[in-house]
PAKEZA-796813 format. One record per residue: x, y, z of N, C-alpha, C in turn; residue number from 1. Coordinates in nm, 3 decimals, decimal comma. Atoms other than C-alpha are relative to their C-alpha. Layout:
N
+---------+---------+---------+---------+----------+---------+---------+---------+---------+-----+
:  n.east : n.north :    n.up : ca.east : ca.north :   ca.up :  c.east : c.north :    c.up :   k :
+---------+---------+---------+---------+----------+---------+---------+---------+---------+-----+
:       X :       Y :       Z :       X :        Y :       Z :       X :       Y :       Z : NUM :
...
+---------+---------+---------+---------+----------+---------+---------+---------+---------+-----+
This chain:
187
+---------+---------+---------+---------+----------+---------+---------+---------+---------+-----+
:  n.east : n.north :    n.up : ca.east : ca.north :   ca.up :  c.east : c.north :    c.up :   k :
+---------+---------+---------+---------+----------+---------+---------+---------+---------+-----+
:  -0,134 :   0,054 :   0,019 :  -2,833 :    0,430 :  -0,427 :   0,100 :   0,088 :   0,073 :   1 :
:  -0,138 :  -0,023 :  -0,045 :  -2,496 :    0,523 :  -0,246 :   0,075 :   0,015 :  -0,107 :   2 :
:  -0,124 :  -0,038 :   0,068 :  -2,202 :    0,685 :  -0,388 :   0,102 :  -0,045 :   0,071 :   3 :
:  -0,124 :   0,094 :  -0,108 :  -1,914 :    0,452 :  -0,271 :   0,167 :   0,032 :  -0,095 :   4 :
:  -0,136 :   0,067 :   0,076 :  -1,532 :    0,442 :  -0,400 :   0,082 :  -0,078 :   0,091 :   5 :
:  -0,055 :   0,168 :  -0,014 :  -1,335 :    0,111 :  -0,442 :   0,154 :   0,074 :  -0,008 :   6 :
:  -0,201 :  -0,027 :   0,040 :  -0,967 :    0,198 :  -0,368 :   0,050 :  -0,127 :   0,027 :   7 :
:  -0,038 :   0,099 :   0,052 :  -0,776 :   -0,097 :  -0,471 :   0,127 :  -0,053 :   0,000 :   8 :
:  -0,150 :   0,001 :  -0,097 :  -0,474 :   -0,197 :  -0,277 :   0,117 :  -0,034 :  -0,137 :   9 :
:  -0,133 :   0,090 :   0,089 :  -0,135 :   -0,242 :  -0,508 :  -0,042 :  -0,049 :  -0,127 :  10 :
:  -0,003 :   0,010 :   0,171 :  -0,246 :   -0,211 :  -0,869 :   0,049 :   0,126 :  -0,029 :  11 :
:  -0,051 :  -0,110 :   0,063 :  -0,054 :   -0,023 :  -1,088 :   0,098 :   0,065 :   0,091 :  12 :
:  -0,087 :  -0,059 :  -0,139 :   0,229 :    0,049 :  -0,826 :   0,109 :  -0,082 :  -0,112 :  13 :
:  -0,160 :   0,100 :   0,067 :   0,579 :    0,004 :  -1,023 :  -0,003 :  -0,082 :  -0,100 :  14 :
:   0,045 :   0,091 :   0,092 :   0,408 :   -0,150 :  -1,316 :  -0,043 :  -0,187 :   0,077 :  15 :
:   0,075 :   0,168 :  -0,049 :   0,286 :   -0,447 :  -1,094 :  -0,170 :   0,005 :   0,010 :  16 :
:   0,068 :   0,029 :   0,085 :  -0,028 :   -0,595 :  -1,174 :  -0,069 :   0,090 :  -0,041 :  17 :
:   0,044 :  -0,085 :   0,093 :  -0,143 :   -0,375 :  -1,437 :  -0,140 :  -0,041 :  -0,036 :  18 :
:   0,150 :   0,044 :   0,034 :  -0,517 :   -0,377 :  -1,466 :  -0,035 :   0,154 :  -0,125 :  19 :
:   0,029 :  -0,085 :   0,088 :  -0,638 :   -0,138 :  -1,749 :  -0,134 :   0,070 :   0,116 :  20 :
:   0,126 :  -0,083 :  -0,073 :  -0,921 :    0,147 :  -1,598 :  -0,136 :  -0,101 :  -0,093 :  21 :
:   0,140 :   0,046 :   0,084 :  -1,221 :    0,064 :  -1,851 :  -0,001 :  -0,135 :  -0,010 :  22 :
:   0,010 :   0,132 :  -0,077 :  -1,168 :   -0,289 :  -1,718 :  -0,058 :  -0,045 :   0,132 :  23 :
:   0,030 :   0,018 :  -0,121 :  -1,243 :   -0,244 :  -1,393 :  -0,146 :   0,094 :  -0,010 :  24 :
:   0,154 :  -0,104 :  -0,028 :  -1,552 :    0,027 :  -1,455 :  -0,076 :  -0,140 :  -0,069 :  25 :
:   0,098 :   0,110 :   0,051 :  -1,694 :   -0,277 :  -1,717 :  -0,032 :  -0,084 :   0,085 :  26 :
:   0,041 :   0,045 :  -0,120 :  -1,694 :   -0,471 :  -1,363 :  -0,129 :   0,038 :   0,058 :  27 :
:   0,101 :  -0,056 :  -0,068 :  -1,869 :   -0,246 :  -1,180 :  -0,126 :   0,021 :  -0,129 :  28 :
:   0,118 :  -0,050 :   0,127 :  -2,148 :   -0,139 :  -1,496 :  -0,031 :  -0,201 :   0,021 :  29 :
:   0,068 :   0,132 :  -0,015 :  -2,167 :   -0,550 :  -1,474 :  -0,076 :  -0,048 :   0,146 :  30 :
:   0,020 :   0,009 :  -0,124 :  -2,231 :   -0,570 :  -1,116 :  -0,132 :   0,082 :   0,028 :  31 :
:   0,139 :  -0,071 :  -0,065 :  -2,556 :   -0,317 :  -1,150 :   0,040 :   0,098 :   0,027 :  32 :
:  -0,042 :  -0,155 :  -0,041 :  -2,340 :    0,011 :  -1,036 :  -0,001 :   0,042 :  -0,113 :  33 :
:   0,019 :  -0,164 :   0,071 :  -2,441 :    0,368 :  -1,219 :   0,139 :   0,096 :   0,028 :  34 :
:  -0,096 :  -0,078 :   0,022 :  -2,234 :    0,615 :  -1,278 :   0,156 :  -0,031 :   0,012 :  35 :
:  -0,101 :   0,067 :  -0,050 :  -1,918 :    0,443 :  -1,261 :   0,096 :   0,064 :  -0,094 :  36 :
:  -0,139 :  -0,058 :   0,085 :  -1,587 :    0,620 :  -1,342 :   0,123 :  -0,011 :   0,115 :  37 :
:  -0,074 :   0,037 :  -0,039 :  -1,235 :    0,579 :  -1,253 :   0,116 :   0,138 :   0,002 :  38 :
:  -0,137 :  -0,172 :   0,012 :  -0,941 :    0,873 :  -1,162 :   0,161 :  -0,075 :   0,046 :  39 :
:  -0,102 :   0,056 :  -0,049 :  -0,599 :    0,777 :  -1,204 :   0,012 :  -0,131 :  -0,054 :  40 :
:  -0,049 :   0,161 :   0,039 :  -0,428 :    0,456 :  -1,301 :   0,038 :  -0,103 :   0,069 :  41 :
:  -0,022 :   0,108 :  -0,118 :  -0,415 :    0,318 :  -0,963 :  -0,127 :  -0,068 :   0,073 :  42 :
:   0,053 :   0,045 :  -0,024 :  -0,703 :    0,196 :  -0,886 :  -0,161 :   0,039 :   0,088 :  43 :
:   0,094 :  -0,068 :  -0,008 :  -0,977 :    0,430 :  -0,828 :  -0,122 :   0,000 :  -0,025 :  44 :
:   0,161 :   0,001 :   0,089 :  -1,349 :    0,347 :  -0,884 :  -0,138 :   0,051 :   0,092 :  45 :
:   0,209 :  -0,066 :  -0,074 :  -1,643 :    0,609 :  -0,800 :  -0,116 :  -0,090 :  -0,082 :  46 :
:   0,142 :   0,011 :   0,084 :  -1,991 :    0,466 :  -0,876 :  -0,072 :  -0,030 :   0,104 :  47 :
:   0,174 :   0,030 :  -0,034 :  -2,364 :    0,406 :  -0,742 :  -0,019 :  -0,093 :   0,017 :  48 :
:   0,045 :   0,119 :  -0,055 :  -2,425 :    0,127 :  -0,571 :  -0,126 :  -0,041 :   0,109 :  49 :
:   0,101 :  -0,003 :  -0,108 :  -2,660 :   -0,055 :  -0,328 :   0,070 :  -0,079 :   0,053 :  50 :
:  -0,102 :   0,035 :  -0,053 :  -2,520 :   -0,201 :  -0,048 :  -0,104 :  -0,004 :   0,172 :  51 :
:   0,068 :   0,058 :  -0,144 :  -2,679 :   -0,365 :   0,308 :   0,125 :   0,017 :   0,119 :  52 :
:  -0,161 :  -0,011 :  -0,099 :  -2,285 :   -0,384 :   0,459 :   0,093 :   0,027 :  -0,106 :  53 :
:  -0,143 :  -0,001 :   0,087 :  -2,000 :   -0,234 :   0,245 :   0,068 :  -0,077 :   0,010 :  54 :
:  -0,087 :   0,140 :   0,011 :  -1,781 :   -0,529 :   0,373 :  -0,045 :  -0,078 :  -0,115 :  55 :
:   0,000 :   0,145 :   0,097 :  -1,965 :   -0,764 :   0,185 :  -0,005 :   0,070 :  -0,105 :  56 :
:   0,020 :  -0,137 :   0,144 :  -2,033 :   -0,490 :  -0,134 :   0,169 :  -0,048 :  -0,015 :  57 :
:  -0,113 :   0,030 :   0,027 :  -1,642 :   -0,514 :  -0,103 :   0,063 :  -0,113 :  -0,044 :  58 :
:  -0,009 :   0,116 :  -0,026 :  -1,611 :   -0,857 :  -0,066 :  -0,015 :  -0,108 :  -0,156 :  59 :
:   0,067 :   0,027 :   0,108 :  -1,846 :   -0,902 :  -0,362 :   0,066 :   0,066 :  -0,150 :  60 :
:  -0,074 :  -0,062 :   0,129 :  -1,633 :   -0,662 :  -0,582 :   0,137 :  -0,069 :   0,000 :  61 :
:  -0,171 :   0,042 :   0,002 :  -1,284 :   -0,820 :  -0,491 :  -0,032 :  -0,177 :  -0,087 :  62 :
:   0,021 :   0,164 :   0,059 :  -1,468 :   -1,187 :  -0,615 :  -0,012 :   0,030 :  -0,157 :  63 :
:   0,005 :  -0,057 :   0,127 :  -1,547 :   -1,014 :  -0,902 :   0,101 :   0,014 :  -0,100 :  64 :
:  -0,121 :   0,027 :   0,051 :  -1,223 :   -0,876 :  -1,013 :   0,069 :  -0,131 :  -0,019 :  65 :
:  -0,050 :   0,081 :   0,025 :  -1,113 :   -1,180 :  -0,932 :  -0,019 :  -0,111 :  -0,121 :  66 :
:   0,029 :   0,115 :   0,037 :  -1,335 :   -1,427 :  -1,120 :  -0,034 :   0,059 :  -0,184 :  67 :
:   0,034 :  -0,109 :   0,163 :  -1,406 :   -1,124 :  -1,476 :   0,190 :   0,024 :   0,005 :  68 :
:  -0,160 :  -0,034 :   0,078 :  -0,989 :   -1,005 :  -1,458 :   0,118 :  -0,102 :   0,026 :  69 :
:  -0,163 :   0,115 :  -0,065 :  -0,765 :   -1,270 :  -1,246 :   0,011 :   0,054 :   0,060 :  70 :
:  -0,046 :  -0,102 :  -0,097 :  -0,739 :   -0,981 :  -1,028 :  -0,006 :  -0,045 :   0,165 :  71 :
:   0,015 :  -0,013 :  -0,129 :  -0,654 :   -1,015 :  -0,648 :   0,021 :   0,043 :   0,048 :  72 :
:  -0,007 :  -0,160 :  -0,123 :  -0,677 :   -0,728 :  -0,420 :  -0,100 :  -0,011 :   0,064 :  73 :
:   0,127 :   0,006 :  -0,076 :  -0,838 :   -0,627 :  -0,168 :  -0,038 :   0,151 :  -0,048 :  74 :
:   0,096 :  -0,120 :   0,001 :  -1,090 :   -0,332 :  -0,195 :   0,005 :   0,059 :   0,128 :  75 :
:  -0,004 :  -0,077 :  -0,132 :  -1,105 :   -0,114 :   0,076 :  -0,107 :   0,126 :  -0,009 :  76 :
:   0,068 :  -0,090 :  -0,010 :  -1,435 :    0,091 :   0,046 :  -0,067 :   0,096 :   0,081 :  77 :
:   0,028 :  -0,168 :  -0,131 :  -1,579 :    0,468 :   0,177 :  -0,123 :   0,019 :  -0,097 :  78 :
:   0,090 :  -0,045 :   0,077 :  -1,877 :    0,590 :   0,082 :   0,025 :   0,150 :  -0,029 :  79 :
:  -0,018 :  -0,170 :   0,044 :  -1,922 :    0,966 :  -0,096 :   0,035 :   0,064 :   0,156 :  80 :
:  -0,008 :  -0,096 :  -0,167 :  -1,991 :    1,094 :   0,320 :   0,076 :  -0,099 :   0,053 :  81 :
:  -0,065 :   0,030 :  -0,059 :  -1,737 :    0,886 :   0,470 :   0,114 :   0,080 :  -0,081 :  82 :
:  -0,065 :  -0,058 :   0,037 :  -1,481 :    1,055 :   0,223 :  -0,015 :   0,170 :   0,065 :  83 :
:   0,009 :  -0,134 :  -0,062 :  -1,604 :    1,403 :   0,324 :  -0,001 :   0,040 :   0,139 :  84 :
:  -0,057 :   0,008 :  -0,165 :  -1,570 :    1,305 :   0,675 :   0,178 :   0,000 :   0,004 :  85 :
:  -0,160 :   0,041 :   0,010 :  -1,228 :    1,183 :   0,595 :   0,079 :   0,155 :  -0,063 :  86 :
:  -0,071 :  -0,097 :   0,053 :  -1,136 :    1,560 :   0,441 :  -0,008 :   0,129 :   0,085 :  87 :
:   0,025 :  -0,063 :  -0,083 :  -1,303 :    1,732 :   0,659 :   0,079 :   0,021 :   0,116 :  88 :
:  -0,096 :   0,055 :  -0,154 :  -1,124 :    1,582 :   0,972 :   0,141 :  -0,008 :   0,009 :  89 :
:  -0,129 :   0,027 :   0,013 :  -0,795 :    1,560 :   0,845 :   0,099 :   0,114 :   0,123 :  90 :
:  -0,059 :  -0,061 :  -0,092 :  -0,603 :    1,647 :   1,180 :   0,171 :   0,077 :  -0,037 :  91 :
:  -0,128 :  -0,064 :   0,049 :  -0,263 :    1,759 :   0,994 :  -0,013 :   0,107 :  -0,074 :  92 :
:  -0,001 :  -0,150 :   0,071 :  -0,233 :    2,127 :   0,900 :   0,092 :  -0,011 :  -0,115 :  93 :
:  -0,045 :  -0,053 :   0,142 :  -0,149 :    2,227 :   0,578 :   0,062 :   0,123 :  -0,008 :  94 :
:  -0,018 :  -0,139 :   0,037 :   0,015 :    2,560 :   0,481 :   0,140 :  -0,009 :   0,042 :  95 :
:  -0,173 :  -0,032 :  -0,044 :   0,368 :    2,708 :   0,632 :   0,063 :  -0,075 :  -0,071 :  96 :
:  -0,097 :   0,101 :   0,094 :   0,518 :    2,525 :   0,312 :   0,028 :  -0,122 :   0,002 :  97 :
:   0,017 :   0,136 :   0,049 :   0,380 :    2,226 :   0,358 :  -0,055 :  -0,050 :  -0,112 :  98 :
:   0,050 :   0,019 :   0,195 :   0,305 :    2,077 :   0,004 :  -0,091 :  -0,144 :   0,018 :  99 :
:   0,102 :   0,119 :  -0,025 :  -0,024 :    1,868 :  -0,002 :   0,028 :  -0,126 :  -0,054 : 100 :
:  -0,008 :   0,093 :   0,073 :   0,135 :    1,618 :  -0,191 :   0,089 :  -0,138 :   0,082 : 101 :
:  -0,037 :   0,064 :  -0,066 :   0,319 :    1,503 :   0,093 :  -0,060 :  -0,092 :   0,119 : 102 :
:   0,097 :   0,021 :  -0,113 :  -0,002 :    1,445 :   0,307 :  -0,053 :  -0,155 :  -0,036 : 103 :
:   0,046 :   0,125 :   0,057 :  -0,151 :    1,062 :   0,269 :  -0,088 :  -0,036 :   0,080 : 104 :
:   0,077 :   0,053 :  -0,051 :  -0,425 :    0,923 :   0,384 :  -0,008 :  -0,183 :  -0,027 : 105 :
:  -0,035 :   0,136 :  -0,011 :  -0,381 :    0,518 :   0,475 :  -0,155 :  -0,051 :   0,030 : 106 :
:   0,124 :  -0,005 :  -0,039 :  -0,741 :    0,414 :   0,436 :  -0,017 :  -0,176 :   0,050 : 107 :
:  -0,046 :   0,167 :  -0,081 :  -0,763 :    0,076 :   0,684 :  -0,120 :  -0,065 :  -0,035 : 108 :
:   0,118 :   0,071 :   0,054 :  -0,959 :   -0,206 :   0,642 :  -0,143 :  -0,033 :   0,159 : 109 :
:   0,124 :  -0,002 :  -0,130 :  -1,125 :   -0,173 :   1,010 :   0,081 :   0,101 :   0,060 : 110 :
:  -0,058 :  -0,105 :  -0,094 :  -1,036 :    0,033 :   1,316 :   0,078 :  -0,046 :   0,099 : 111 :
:  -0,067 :   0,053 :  -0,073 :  -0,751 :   -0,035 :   1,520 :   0,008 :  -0,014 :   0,142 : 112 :
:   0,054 :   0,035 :  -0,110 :  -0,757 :   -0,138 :   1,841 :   0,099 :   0,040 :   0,116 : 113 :
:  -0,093 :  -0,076 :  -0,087 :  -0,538 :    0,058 :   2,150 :   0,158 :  -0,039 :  -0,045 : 114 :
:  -0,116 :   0,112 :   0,008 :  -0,260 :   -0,219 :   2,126 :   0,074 :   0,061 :  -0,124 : 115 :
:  -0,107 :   0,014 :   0,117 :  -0,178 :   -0,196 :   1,816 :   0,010 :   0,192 :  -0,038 : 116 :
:   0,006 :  -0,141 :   0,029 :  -0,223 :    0,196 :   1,772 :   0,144 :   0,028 :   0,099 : 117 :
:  -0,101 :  -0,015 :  -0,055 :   0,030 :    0,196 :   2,048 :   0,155 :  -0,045 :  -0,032 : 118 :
:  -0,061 :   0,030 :   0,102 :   0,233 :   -0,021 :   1,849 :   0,072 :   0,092 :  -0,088 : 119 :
:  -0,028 :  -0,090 :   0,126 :   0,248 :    0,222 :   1,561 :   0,105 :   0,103 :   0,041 : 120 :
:  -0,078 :  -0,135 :  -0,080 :   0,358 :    0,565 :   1,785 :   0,104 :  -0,057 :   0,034 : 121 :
:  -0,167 :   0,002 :   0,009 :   0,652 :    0,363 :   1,895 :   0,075 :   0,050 :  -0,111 : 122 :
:  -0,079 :   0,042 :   0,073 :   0,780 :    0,405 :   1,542 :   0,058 :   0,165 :   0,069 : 123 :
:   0,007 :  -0,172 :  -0,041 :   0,997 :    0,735 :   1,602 :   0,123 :   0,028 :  -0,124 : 124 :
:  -0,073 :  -0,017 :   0,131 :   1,063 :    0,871 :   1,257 :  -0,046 :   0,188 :  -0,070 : 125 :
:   0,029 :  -0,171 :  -0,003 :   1,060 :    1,247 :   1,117 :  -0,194 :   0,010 :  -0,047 : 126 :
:   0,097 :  -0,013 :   0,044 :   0,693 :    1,177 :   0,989 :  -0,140 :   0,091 :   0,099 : 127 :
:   0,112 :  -0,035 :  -0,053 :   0,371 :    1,331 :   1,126 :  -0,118 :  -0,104 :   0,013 : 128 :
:   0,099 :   0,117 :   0,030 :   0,094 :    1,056 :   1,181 :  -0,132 :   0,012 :   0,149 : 129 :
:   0,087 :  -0,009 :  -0,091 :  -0,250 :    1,061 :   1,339 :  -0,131 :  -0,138 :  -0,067 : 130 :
:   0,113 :   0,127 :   0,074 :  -0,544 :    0,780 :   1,316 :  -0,098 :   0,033 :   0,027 : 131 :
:   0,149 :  -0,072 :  -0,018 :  -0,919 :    0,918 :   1,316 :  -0,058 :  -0,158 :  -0,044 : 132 :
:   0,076 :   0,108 :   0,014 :  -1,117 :    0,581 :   1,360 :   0,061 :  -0,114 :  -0,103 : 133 :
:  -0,068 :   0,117 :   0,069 :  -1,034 :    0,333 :   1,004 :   0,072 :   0,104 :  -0,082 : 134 :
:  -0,117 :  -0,084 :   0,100 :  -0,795 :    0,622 :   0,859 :   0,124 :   0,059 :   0,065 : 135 :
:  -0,132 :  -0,084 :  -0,009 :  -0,471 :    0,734 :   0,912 :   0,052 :   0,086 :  -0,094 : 136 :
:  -0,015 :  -0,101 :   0,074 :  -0,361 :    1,060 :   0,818 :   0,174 :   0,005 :   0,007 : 137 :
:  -0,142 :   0,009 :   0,049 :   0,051 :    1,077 :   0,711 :   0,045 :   0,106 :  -0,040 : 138 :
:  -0,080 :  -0,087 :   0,076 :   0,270 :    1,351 :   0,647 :   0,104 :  -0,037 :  -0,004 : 139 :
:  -0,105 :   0,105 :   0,002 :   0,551 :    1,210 :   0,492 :   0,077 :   0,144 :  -0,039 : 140 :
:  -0,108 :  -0,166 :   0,033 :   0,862 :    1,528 :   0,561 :   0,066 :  -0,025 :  -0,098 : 141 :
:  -0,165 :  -0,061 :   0,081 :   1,138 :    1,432 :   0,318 :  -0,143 :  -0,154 :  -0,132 : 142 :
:   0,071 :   0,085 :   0,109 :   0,805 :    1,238 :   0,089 :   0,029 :  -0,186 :   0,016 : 143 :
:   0,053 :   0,160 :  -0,040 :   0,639 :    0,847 :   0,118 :   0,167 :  -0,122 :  -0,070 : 144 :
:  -0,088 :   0,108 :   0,081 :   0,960 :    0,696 :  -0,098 :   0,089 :   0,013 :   0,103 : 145 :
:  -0,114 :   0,027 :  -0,062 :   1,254 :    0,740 :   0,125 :  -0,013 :  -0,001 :   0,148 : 146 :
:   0,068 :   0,043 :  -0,112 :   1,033 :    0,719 :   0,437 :   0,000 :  -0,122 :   0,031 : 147 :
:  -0,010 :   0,189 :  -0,085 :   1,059 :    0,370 :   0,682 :  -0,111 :  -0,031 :   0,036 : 148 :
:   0,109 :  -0,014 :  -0,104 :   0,708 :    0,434 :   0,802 :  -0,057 :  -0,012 :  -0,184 : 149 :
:   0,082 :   0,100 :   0,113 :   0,565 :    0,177 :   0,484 :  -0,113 :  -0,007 :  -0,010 : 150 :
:   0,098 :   0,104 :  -0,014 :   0,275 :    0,062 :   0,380 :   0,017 :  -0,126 :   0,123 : 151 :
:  -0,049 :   0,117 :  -0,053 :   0,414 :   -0,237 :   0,515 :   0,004 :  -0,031 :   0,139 : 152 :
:  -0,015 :  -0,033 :  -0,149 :   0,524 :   -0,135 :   0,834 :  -0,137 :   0,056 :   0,029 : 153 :
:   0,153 :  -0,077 :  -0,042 :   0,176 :    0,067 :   0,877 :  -0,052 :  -0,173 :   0,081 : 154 :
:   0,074 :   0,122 :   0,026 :   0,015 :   -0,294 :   0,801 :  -0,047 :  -0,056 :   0,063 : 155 :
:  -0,056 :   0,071 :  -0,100 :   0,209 :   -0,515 :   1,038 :   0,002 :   0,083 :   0,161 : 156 :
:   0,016 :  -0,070 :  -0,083 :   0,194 :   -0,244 :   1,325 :  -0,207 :   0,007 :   0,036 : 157 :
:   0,122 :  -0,023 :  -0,043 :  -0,155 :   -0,221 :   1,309 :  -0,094 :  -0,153 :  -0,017 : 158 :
:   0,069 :   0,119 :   0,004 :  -0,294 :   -0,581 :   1,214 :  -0,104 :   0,036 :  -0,116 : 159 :
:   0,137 :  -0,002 :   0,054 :  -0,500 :   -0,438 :   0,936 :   0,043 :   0,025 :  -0,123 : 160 :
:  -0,035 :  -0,042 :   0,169 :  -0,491 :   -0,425 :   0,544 :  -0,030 :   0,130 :  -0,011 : 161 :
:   0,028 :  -0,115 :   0,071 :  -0,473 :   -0,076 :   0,367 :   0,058 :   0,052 :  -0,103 : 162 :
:  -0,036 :  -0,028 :   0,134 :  -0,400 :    0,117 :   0,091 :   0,043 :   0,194 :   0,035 : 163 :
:  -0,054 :  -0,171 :  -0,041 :  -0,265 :    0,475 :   0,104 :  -0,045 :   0,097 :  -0,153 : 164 :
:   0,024 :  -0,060 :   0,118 :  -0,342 :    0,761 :  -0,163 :   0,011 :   0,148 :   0,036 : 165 :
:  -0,041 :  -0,104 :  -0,060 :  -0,201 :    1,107 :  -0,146 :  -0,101 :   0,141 :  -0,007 : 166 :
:   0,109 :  -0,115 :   0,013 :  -0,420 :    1,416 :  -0,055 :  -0,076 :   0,038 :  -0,131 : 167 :
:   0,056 :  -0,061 :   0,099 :  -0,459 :    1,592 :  -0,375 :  -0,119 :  -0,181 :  -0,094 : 168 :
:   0,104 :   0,131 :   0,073 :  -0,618 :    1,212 :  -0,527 :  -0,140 :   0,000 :   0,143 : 169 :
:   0,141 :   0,034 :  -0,042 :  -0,832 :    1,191 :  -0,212 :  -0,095 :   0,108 :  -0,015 : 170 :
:   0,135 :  -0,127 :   0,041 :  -1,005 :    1,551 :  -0,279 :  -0,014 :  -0,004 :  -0,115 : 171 :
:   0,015 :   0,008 :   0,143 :  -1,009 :    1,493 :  -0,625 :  -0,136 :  -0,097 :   0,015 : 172 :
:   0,104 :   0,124 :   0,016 :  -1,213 :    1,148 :  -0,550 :  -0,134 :   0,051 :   0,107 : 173 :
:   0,110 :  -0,067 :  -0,096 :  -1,439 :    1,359 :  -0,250 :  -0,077 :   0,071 :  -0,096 : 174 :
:   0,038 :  -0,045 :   0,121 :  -1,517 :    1,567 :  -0,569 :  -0,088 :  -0,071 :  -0,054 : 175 :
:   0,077 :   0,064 :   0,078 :  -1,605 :    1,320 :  -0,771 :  -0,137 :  -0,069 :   0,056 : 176 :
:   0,060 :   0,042 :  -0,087 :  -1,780 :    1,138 :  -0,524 :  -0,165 :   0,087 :   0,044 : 177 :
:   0,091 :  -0,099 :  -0,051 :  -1,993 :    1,433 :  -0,416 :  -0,074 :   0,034 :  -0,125 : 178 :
:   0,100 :  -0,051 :   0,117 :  -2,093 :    1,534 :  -0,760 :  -0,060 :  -0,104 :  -0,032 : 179 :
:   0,080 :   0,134 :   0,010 :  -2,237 :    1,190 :  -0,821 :  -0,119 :  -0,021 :   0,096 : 180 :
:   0,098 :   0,012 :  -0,084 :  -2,422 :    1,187 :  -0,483 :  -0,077 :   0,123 :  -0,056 : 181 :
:   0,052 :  -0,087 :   0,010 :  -2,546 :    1,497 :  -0,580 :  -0,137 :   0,055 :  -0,156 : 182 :
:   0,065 :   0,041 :   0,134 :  -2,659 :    1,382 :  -0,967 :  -0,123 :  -0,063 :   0,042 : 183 :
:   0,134 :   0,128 :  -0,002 :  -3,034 :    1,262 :  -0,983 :  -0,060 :  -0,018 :  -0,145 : 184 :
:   0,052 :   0,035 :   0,135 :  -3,025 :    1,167 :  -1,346 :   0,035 :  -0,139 :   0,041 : 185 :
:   0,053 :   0,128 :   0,011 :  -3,080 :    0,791 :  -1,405 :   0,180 :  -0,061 :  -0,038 : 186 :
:  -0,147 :   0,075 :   0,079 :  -2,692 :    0,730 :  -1,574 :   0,094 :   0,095 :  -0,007 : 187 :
+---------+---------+---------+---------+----------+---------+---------+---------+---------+-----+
């Protein structure tokens, strides 16, 4: 089995649609995934899966939510070693009083394609921004709220769905992630 997490575009953002955690793990535990736990109230789900193409694994969890909560989002999944690629690689330095909390990772739903990457770099805003294959890495200077450089705008600049989640949550979930791949008990 694979250690995958389901990040879960626009739940729990501003009290909009509010999905409870131990709603969405009873999904996955229905679906056949082990070890399944959740970090955070936005939409976070490590667990053990099997999986031929993560698209469709994704595909198969977003029908899910949909057809067990009412839920519609999209999923946007990484496996345990695509996360530790993704922490590893992170091309934006940290330190000289930069505060990790400002760092974001925009995890895309494919990889963008020259055009539209060129697209993006037009924007010209105080931010820091680099794209390593289906991730973009974000340092947002004065923080993601009073920043122009959106979700939204990301989105529409690039042609591709994603979901953003700020450093300290994605090493938290590389964590989790890793200690799971790393578990060979049964549950």
């Amino acid at each position: 089995m694979t250690v995958f997490v389901a990040f879960l575009r626009g739940v729990n953002v501003a009290g909009h649609r509010k999905i409870k955690m131990d709603a969405l793990r009873a999904v996955h535990e229905a679906m056949g995934h082990a070890k399944v736990a959740t970090y955070l109230q936005s939409g976070n789900v490590v667990f053990k899966g099997t999986a031929k193409s993560p698209r469709k694994l994704a595909a198969d969890i977003e029908r899910a939510y949909q057809s067990q909560l009412g839920l519609s989002t999209t999923v946007i999944l990484r496996s345990a070693s695509d996360l530790a690629r993704i922490v590893a690689h992170c091309p934006i330095a940290l330190g000289s009083g930069r505060d990790p909390k400002f760092l974001h990772t925009v995890l895309l739903s494919g990889q963008p394609d020259e055009s539209a990457i060129k697209t993006l770099t037009a924007y010209d805003g105080p931010e820091e921004f680099r794209i390593i294959g289906d991730t973009l890495y974000v340092y947002y200077t004065y923080g993601s709220g009073r920043s122009k450089l959106s979700l939204t705008r990301i989105e529409a600049a690039l042609g591709l769905d994603g979901t953003a989640r700020n450093w300290n949550t994605v090493t938290k979930l590389r964590e989790m992630a890793t200690h799971r791949s790393t578990d060979t008990s049964a549950n």
